[in-house]
C-alpha positions in Angstrom: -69.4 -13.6 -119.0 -69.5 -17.2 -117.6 -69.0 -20.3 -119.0 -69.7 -24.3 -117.8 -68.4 -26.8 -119.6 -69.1 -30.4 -119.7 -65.4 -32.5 -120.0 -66.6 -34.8 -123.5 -63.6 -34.4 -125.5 -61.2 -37.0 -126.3 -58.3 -38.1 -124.7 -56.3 -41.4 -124.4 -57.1 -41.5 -120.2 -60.6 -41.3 -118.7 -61.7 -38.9 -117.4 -64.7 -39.4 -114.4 -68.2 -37.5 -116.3 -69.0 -35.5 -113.5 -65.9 -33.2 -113.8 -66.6 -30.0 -115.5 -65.3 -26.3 -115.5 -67.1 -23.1 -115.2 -64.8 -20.1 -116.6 -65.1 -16.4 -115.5 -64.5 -13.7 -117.6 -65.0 -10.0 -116.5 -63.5 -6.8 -116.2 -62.8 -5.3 -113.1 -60.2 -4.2 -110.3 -60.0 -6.9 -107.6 -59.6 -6.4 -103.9 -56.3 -8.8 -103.5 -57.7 -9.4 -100.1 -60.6 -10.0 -100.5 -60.1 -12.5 -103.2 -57.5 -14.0 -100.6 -60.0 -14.8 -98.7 -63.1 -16.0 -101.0 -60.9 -18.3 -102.3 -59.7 -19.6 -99.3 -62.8 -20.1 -97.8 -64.0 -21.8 -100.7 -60.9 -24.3 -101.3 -61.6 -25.0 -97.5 -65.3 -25.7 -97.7 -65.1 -27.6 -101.3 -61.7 -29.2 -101.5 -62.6 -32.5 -102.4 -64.7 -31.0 -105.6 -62.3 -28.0 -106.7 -59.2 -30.1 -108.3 -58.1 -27.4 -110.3 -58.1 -23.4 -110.5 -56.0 -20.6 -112.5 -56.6 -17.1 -113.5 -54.8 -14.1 -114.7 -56.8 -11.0 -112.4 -56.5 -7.7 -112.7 -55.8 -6.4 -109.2 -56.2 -2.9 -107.8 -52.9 -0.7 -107.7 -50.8 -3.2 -109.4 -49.6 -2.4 -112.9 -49.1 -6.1 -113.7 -51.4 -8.9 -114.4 -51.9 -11.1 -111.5 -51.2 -15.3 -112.2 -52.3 -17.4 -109.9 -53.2 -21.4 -110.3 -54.8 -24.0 -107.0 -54.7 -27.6 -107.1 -57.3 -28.8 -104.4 -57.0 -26.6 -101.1 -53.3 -25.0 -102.1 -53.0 -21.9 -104.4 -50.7 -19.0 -105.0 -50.0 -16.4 -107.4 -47.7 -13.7 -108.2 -47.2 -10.8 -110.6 -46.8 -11.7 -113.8 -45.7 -8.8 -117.1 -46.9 -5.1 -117.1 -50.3 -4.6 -118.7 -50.1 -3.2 -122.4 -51.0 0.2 -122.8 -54.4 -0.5 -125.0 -54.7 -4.3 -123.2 -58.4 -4.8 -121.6 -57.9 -5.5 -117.7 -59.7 -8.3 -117.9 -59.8 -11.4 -115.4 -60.0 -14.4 -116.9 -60.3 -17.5 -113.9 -61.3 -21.0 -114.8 -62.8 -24.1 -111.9 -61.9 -27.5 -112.9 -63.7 -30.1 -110.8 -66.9 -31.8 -109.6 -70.9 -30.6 -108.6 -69.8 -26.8 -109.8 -72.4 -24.4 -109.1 -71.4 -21.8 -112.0 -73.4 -18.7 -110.6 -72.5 -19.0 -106.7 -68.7 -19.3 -108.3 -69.5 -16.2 -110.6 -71.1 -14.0 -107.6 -68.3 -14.7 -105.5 -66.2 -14.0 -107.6 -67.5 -10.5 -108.2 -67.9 -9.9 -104.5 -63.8 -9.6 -105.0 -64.5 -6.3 -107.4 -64.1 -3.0 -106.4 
């Protein structure tokens, strides 16, 4: 599942109307590396348009979710708490920023999947 949303509600600051987000939702075991280095490539190439990035992934051979959060072209992420017994292993990552192209960001994305 994807999502792209449009930044229209209100707030006491402004906010400039060509940021948007585009949220990923899927389940899946993610290659760690991989990922490590979609997103790298990615922050590299599209800095000055990605402002903001954060996730929870579920990532192959690790028993706990995976947090991570990026603020332009830094980002990091660690373990977080155990997955539940009956909890879905699903990622959940969300792109905060300008001139978002939803699907390339969604078939990256799954590239990461094993």
């Amino acid at each position: 599942m994807i999502n792209h949303h449009d930044d229209h509600h209100a707030h006491d600051h402004v906010h400039d109307p060509g940021v948007s987000s585009v949220s990923i939702v899927c389940e899946g075991n993610l290659d760690l590396e991989k990922a490590n280095i979609w997103l790298g490539t990615l922050l590299l190439e599209r800095s000055d348009d990605i402002y903001r990035m954060k996730g929870l992934l579920s990532v192959q051979g690790m028993n706990e979710r995976f947090v991570f959060q990026g603020v332009h072209d830094i980002f990091q992420g660690s373990p977080d708490r155990p997955w539940g017994p009956n909890e879905p292993r699903t990622n959940k990552i969300v792109f905060i920023g300008k001139n978002l192209d939803a699907q390339e960001l969604e078939k990256g994305f799954k590239g990461c999947l094993l």
